[in-house]
C-alpha positions as CSV (number, residue, x, y, z in Angstrom):
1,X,16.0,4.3,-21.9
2,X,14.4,2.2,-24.3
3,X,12.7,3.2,-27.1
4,X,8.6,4.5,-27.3
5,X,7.4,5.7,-30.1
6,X,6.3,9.0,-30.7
7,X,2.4,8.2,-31.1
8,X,2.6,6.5,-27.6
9,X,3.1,9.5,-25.6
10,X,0.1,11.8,-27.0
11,X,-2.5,12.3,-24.8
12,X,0.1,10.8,-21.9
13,X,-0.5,12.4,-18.5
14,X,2.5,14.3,-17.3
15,X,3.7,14.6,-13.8
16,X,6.2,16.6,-11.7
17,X,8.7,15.5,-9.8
18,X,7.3,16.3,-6.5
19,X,4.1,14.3,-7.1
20,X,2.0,17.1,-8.9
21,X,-0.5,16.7,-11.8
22,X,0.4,19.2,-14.4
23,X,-1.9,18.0,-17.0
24,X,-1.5,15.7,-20.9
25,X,1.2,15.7,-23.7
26,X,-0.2,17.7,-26.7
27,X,2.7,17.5,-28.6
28,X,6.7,18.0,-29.3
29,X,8.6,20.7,-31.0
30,X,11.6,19.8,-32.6
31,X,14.3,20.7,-35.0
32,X,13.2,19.7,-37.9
33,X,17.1,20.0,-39.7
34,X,19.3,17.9,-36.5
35,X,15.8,16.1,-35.8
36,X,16.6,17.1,-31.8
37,X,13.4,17.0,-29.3
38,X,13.1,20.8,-27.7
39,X,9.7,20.8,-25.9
40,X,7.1,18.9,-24.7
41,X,3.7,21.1,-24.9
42,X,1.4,20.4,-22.0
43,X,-2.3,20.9,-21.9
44,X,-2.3,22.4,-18.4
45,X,-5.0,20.5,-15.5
46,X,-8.0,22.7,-14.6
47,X,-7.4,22.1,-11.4
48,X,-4.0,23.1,-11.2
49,X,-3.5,26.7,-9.5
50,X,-1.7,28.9,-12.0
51,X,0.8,30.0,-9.8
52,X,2.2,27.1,-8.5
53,X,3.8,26.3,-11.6
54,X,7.1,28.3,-12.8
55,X,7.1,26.7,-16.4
56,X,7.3,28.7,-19.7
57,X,4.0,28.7,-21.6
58,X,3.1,29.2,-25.7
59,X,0.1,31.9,-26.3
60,X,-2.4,29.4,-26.0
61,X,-2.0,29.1,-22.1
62,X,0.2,25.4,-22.4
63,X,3.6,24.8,-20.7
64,X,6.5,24.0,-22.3
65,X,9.2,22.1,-20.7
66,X,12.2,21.2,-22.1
67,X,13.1,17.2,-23.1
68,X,15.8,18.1,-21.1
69,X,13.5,17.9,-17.6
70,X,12.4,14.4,-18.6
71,X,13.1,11.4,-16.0
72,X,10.8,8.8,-16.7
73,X,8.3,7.6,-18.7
74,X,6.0,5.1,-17.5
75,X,2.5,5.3,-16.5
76,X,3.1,9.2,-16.5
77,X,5.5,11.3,-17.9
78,X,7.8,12.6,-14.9
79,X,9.8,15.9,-15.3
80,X,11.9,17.7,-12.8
81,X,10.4,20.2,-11.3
């Protein structure tokens, strides 16, 4: 994968792997000692049903998917779902 900076992705919309909208990048968490990428934090859609989505979520309501779910980066954001 090539490289994209950080400042890039905010605001980015982010996308499941079966086609569904989840909603836009907010931010990253990382460690700040190794520098390693945990989660992205996702500002959920309004008009995504609350159930149909198994993420974890932060106490403001976001999700938080793991780096590790990533597949692409293009137009959207794709994780696996």
């Amino acid at each position: 994968m090539s490289d994209i900076l950080a400042e890039n992705l905010s605001g980015k919309s982010v996308m499941g792997s079966d086609g569904t909208e989840l909603g836009l990048l907010y931010n990253i968490t990382m460690d700040l000692k190794s520098g390693k990428l945990h989660d992205l934090v996702i500002e959920p859609d309004d008009e995504l049903p609350a159930r149909s989505v198994d993420f974890d979520r932060n106490e403001t309501g976001q999700f938080l998917i793991s780096v590790s779910r990533v597949q692409a980066v293009k137009d959207y954001i794709v994780v696996q779902r």
